[in-house]
C-alpha positions in Angstrom: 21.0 83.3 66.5 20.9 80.2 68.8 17.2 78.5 68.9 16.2 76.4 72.0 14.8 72.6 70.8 12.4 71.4 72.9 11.6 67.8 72.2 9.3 66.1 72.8 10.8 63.1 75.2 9.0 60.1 73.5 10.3 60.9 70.3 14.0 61.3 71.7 13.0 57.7 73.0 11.9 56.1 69.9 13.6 58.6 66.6 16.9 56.8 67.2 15.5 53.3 67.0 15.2 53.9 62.8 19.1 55.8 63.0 20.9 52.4 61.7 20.6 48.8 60.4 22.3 47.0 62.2 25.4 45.3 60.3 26.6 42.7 63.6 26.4 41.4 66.5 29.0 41.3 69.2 29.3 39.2 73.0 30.9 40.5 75.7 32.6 38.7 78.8 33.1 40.4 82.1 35.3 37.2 84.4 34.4 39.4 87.6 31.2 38.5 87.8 30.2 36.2 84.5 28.1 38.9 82.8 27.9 38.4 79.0 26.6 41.7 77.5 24.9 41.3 74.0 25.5 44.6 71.8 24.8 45.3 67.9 26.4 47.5 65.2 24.5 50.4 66.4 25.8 50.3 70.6 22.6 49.1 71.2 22.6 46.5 74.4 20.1 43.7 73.3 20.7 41.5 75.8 22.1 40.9 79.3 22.8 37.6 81.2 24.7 36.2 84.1 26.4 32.9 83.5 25.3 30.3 86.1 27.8 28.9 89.0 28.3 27.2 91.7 29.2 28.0 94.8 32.7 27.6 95.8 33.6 28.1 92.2 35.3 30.9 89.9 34.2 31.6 87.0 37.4 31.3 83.9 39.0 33.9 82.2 37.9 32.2 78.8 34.5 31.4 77.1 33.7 30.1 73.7 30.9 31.8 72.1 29.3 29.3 69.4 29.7 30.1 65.9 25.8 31.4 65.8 26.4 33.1 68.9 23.5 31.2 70.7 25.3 29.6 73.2 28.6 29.8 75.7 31.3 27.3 76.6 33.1 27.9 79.7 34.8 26.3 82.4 34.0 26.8 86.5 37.2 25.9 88.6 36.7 24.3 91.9 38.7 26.0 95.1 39.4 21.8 95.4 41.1 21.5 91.4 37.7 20.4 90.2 37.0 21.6 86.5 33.3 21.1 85.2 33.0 22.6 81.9 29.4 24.1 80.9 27.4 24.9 78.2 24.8 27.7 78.6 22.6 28.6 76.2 22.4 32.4 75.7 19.2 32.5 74.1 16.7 30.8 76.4 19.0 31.2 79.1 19.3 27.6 80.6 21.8 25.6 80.9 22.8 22.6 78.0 24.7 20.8 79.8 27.7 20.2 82.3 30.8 17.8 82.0 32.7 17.0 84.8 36.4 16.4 84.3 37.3 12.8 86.1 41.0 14.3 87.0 41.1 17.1 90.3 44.1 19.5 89.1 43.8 19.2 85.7 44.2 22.0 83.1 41.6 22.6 80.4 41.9 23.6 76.8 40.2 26.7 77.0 42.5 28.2 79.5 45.0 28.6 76.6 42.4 29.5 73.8 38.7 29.5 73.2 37.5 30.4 69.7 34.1 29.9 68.6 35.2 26.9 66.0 35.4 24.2 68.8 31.6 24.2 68.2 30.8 22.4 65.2 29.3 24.6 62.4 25.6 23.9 64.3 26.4 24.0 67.5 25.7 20.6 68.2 28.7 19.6 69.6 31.4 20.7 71.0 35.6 19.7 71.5 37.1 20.1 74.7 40.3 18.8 76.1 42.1 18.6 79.4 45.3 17.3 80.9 47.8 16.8 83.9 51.5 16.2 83.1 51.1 12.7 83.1 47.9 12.3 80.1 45.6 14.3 78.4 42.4 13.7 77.1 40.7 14.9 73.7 36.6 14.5 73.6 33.7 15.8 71.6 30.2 15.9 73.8 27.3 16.8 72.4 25.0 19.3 74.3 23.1 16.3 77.1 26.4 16.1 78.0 27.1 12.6 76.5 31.0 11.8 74.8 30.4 11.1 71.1 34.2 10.8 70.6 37.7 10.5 72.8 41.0 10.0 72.3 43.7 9.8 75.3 47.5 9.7 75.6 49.7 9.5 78.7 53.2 10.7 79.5 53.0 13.6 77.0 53.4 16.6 79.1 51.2 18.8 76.9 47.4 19.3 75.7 45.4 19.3 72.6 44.0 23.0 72.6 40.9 22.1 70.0 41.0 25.4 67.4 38.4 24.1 64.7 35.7 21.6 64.5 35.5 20.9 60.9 32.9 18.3 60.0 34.4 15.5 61.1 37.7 16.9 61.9 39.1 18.5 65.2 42.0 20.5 64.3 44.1 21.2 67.7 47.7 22.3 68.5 49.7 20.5 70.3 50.5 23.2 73.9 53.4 22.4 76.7 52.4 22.6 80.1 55.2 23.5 80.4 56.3 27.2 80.6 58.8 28.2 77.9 59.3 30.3 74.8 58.7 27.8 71.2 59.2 29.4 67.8 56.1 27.2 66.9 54.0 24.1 68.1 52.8 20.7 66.5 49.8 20.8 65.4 47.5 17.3 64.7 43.8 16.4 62.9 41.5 14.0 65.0 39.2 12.6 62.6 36.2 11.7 65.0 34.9 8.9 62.9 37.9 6.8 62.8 39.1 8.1 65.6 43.3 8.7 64.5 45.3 11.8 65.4 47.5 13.0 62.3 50.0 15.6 62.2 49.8 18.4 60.1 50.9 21.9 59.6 47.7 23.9 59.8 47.9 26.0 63.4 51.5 25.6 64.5 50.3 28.4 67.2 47.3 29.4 69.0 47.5 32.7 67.5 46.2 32.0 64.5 42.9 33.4 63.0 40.2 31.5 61.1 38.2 32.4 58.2 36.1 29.5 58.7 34.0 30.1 55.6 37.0 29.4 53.3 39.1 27.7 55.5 42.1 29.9 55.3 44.1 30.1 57.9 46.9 33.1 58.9 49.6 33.3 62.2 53.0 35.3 62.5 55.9 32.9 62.6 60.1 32.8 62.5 60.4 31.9 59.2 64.6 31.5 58.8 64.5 32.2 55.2 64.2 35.3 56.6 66.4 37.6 58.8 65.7 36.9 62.2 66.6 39.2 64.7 65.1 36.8 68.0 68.6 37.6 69.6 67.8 41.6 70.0 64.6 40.9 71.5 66.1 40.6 74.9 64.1 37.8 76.4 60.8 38.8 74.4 60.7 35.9 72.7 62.0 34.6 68.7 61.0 37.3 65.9 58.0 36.7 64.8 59.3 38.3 61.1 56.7 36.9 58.8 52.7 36.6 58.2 51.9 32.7 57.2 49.0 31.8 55.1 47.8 27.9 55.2 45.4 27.1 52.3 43.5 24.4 52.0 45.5 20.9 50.5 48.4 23.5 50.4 51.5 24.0 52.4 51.9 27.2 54.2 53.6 30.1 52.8 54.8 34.3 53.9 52.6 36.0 52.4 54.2 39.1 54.1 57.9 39.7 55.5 58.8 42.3 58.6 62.5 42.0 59.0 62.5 44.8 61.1 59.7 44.5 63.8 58.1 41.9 65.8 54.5 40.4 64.2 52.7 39.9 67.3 49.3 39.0 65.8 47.8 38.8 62.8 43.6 39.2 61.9 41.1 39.1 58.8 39.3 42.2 59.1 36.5 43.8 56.3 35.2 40.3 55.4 38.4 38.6 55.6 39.4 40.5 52.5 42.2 42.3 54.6 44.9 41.4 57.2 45.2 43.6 60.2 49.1 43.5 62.4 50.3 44.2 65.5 53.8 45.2 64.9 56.3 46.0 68.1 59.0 47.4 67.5 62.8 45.4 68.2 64.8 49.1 68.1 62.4 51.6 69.5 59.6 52.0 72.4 56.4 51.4 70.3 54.3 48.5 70.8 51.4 47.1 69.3 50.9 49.6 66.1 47.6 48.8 63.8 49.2 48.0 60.5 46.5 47.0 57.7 48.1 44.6 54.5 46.2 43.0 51.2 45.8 39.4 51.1 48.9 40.0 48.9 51.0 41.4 51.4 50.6 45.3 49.9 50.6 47.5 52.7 47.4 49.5 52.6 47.7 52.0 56.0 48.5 52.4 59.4 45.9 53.3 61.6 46.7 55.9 64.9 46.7 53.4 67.5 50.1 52.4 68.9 51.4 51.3 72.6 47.5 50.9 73.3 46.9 46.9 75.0 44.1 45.5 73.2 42.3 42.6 75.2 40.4 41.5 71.8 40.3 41.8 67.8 37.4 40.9 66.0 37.0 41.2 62.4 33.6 42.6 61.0 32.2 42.9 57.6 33.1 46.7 56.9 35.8 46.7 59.1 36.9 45.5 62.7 36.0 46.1 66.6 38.2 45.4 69.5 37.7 46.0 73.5 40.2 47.4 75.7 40.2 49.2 79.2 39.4 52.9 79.1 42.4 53.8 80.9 44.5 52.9 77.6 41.5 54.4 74.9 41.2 58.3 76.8 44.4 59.3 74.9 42.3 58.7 71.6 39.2 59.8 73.5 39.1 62.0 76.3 35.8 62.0 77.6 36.5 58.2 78.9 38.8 59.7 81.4 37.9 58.9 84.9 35.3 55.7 83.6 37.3 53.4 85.2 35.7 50.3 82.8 36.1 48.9 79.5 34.9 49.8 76.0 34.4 48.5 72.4 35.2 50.4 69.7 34.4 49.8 65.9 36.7 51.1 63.2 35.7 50.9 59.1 38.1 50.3 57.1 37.0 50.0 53.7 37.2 53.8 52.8 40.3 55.7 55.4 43.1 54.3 57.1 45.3 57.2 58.0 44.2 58.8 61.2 41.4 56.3 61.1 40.4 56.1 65.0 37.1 54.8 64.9 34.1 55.4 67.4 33.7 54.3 71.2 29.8 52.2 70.4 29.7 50.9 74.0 31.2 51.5 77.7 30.6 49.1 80.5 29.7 50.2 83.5 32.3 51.7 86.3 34.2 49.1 87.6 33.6 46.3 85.2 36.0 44.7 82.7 33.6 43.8 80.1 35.8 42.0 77.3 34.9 41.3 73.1 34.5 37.6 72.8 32.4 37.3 69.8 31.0 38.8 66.9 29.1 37.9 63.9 28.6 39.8 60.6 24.7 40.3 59.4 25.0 40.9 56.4 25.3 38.6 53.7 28.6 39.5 51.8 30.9 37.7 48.7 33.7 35.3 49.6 36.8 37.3 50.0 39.5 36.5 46.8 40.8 33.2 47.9 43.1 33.9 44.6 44.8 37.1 46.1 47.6 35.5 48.4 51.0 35.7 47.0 53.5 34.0 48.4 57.1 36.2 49.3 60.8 34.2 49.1 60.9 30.9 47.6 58.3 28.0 48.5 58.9 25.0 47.2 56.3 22.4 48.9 57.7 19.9 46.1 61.1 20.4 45.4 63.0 18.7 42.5 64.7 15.5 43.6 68.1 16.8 41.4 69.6 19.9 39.9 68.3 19.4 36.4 66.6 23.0 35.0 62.7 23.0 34.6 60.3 25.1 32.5 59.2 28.3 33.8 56.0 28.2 35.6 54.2 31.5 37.2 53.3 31.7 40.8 49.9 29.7 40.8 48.9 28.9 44.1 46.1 25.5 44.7 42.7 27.5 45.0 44.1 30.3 43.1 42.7 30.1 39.1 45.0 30.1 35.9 44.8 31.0 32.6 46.5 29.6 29.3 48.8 32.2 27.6 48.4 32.7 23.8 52.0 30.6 23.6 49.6 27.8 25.6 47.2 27.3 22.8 46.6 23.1 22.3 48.7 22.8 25.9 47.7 19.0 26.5 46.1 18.1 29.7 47.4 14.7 30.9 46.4 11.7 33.4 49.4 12.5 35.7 52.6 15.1 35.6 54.7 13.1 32.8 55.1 14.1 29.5 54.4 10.3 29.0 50.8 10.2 30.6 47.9 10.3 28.2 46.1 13.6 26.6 42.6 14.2 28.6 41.9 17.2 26.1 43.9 19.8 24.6 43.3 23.4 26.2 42.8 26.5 24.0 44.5 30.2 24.7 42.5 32.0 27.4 40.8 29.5 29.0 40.3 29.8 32.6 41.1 27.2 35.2 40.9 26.4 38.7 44.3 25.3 40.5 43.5 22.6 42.3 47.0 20.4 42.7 50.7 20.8 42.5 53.6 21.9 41.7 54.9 18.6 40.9 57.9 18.8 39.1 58.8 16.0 36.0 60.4 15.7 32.9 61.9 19.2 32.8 58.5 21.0 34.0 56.9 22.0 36.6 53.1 20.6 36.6 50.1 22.2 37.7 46.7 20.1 38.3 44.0 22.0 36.6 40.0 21.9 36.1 37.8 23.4 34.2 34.7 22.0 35.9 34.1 19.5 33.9 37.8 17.8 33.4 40.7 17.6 35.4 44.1 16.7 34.8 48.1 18.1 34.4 49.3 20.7 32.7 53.0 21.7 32.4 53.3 25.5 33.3 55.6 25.9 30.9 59.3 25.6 29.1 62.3 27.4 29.4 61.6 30.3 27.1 57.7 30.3 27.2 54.9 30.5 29.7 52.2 28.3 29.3 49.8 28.7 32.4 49.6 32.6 33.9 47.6 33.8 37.2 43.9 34.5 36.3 42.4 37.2 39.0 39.8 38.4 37.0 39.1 41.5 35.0 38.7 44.9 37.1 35.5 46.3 37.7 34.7 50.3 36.2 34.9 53.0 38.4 32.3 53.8 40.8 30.6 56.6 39.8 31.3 59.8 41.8 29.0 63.2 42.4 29.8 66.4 42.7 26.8 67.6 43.9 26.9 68.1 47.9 24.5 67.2 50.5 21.9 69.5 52.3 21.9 68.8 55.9 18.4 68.5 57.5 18.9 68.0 61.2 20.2 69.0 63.9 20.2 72.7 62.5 22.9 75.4 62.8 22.8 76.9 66.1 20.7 74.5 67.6 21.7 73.6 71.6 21.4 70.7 72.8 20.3 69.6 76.4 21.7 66.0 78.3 18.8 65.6 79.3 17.0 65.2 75.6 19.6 62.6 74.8 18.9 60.4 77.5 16.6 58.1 79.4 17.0 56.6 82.8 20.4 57.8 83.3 21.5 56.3 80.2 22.3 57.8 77.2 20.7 58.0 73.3 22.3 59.1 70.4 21.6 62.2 68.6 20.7 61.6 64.6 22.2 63.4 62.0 20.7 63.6 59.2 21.2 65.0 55.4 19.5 64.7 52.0 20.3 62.0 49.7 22.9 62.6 47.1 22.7 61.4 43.1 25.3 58.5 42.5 26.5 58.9 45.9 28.3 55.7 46.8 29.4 56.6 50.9 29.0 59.8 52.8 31.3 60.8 55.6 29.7 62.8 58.7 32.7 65.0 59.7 32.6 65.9 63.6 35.2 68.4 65.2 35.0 70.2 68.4 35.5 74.1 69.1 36.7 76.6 70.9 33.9 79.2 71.6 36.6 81.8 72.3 39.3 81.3 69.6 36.5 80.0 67.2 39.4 77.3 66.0 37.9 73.7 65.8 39.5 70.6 65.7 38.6 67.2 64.2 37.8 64.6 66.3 35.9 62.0 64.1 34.7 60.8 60.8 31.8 58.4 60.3 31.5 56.7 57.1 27.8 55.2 55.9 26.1 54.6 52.6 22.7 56.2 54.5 22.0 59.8 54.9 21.8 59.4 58.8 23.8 58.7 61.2 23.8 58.4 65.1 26.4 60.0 67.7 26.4 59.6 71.3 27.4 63.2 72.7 28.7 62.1 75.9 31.4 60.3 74.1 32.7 63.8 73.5 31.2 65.6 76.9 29.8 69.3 76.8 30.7 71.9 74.0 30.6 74.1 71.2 30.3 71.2 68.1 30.2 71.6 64.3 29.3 68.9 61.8 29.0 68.4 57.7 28.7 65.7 55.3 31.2 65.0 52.3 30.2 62.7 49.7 32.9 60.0 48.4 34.9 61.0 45.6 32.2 64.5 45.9 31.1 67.6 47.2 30.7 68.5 50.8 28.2 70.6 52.7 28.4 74.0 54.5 29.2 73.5 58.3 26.6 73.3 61.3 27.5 74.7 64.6 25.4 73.3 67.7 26.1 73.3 71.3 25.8 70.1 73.8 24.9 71.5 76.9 24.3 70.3 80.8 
């Protein structure tokens, strides 16, 4: 028998406050009309702010949202070619400061990318850069406005796009004017204190993603070791047929091969402890598919997104979020038909993949294009295993200088750890990478070490540069019948424990209806909680949603939410009017009868 509710309104206005923690923060950009939109973990809009402008001027496509997320880069354009690039700060809402660039008809470096690393780690300065076809100019201002640092050339034809502020480093790649397809870019260091521009190999594109707090560093590249099917691609561009990995004092290596399909982007996701793709495919119609990959290039799942144009990829601690127009998300979810606007969804990844479509937790309002920009975990999680990458083909950042044969060595990688084999025991560890350099110590079977040099090959071996924390030095990995030195990635942890007990749901209750106007406020909406009775040893429930047909009676799944609470929040009008049922499955457990309940006008 159905039963009425009748709430109360001020509890429907203040029960869902206490639904969730909140797990991050996210920023989001509308270039129409320079709103930035502030939402957490939950949907929840905390904030709202319009960036300041002048008249006469548009506002960029672009912003750069400060690692802290307290304050906004941007640059206004002139309808003259004037460029004055601004720093707002998003907390007390004033402005930091404004820099106007000296050359009308310039370009700027955010035009071509904008992460939140050209901040430095405080947000107390900032790298910009901008150019005309005849010089470019590389600065870091700090937030009055003055130059702490620049650097200039002329008759380069390209600009420094600034990618990570790094203590004293700027990291930048080197980007063409130009217009033109480039299997890969230079990239340079500017050390601000000396003031020299180096060349190195860390972002040879300005698609690469950041894990700032290890510095690792991913991209997709041609690597020719590789097939390379660029000339099937029909104008698209070369074949991107490889995931690169730049370590810290390490060369870059594939960590992950696709000789078959075009890598168009790579991302950490789930606390950088995963890799999310966007695959295209060179022989078929399907573009943009969700692939998800270990740091060792094991594929873990494909998710059901595919030919859907993502504006924005953001990885979050459980998981990742992304932003795209509504018009491309009502295939996945149909009551966005007819928004005409933008949304964010949030996907978890660290329990399902397969068929894994996440939730819509905000909408923008009809006719804006609201856009992810930023987002910041909350909680405080473990580094991710900086030790997991494993490097696919043959990398050889020191090859031998002749053909002679050299000791076996395993694939230790510099910031990876090592462990001597029981063949090992008494391995010397030496001054240099010669079996002429003095003994430091002798190292006993089992001992664990941290990589932090080589290869360097000599004498018939291939060295590695060990420590234990107290003493450093070289140790051969090995000869040609033994190995010496193994990868170390730790023991495995025991099984979480699993119940089989099932959950007793609490609220809402079979049969209840439910009326749009108890699950909003002022035209906007609140989310109904769900809520169940904690379960022993219960690691991670999942809330199970489908939708049914009141005549047939069949239902149909249309979402999963996964929390290590016993509540969880749902907007209804994500999924519009209609007969609903719900239960909750324990991890690795039991799961609870079903709950019918009707959302009604």
């Amino acid at each position: 028998m159905r039963r009425l509710i009748l709430f109360i309104l001020i509890l429907f206005i203040w029960y869902p406050v206490k639904a969730q923690t909140e797990t991050w923060f996210a920023w989001t950009y509308d270039d129409l009309n320079g709103e930035m939109i502030q939402l957490d973990s939950t949907g929840f809009t905390r904030k709202s702010v319009i960036l300041p402008t002048i008249s006469g001027y548009t506002y960029p496509y672009n912003v750069a949202v400060a690692p802290q997320g307290d304050r906004v880069g941007y640059t206004l354009s002139g309808n003259t070619g004037d460029l004055i690039f601004t720093v707002f700060d998003l907390v007390s809402n004033v402005n930091l400061m404004s820099y106007r660039v000296p050359l009308s008809g310039a370009s700027d470096s955010l035009t071509y990318a904008a992460p939140s690393e050209i901040f430095s780690q405080d947000g107390s300065q900032v790298a910009f850069a901008y150019a005309t076809p005849t010089e470019w100019t590389l600065l870091v201002l700090d937030m009055s406005g003055q130059i702490i640092q620049q650097t200039s050339r002329a008759n380069t034809s390209e600009i420094p796009v600034p990618m990570w502020f790094d203590g004293n480093i700027v990291h930048v790649v080197m980007m063409p004017l130009a217009a033109g397809g480039f299997a890969s870019l230079s990239s340079a260091q500017w050390d601000i204190t000396t003031n020299t521009l180096q060349p190195t190999d860390r972002f040879p594109t300005i698609m690469a993603d950041l894990e700032p707090r290890t510095g690792e560093i991913i991209y997709p590249m041609l690597d020719t070791q590789f097939r390379d099917r660029s000339a099937d691609m029909f104008g698209m561009g070369f074949h991107q047929n490889s995931v690169q990995v730049a370590l810290p004092n390490s060369v870059p290596f594939p960590f992950y091969v696709d000789e078959n399909n075009n890598i168009d982007s790579a991302y950490f996701i789930q606390n950088g402890e995963r890799i999310l793709l966007q695959v295209t495919q060179i022989d078929g119609d399907s573009y943009g598919a969700l692939t998800i990959i270990e740091r060792d290039g094991v594929y873990a799942g494909l998710l059901p997104y595919e030919n859907l144009w993502i504006d924005k990829i953001i990885g979050v601690g459980d998981g990742f979020i992304f932003s795209a127009a509504t018009t491309e998300l009502e295939r996945f979810f149909p009551t966005l038909r007819g928004v005409n606007s933008t949304a964010v969804v949030y996907v978890p990844t660290t329990t399902q993949i397969q068929g894994n479509i996440g939730q819509v937790i905000f909408t923008g309002i009809s006719g804006t294009t609201a856009r992810l920009v930023w987002a910041q975990d909350l909680v405080n999680r473990p580094l991710p295993n900086t030790a997991a990458w494993r490097p696919v083909g043959i990398v050889s950042p020191n090859p031998p200088s002749n053909n002679v044969s050299v000791g076996m060595s395993d694939q230790l990688m510099i910031g990876g750890m090592a462990r001597v084999t029981l063949e090992g025991d008494g391995l010397n560890l030496r001054t240099s990478p010669s079996i002429n350099a003095p003994a430091v110590t002798q190292l006993n079977a089992l001992d664990i070490l941290n990589v932090i040099g080589g290869p360097q090959t000599a004498d018939g071996f291939v060295w590695w540069q060990v420590s234990d924390g107290n003493v450093s030095g070289w140790a051969a990995g090995g000869d040609l019948s033994e190995l010496w030195l193994e990868v170390y990635t730790g023991g495995t942890l025991p099984p979480p424990m699993t119940s089989t007990d099932y959950p007793a749901l609490t609220s809402p209750q079979d049969g209840d209806a439910i009326y749009a106007f108890q699950v909003s406020f002022n035209g906007q909406p609140l989310p109904l909680l769900f809520q169940w009775q904690a379960v022993p040893n219960a690691l991670e429930y999942v809330l199970e949603f489908e939708q049914c047909d009141a005549t047939t009676g069949t239902c149909t799944p249309i979402m999963a939410f996964y929390t290590p609470l016993t509540e969880y929040s749902v907007n209804l009008f994500d999924f519009g009017y209609g007969l609903y049922r719900w239960r909750v499955v324990v991890t690795g457990g039991g799961a609870s009868e079903w709950r019918y309940f009707t959302f009604e006008q």
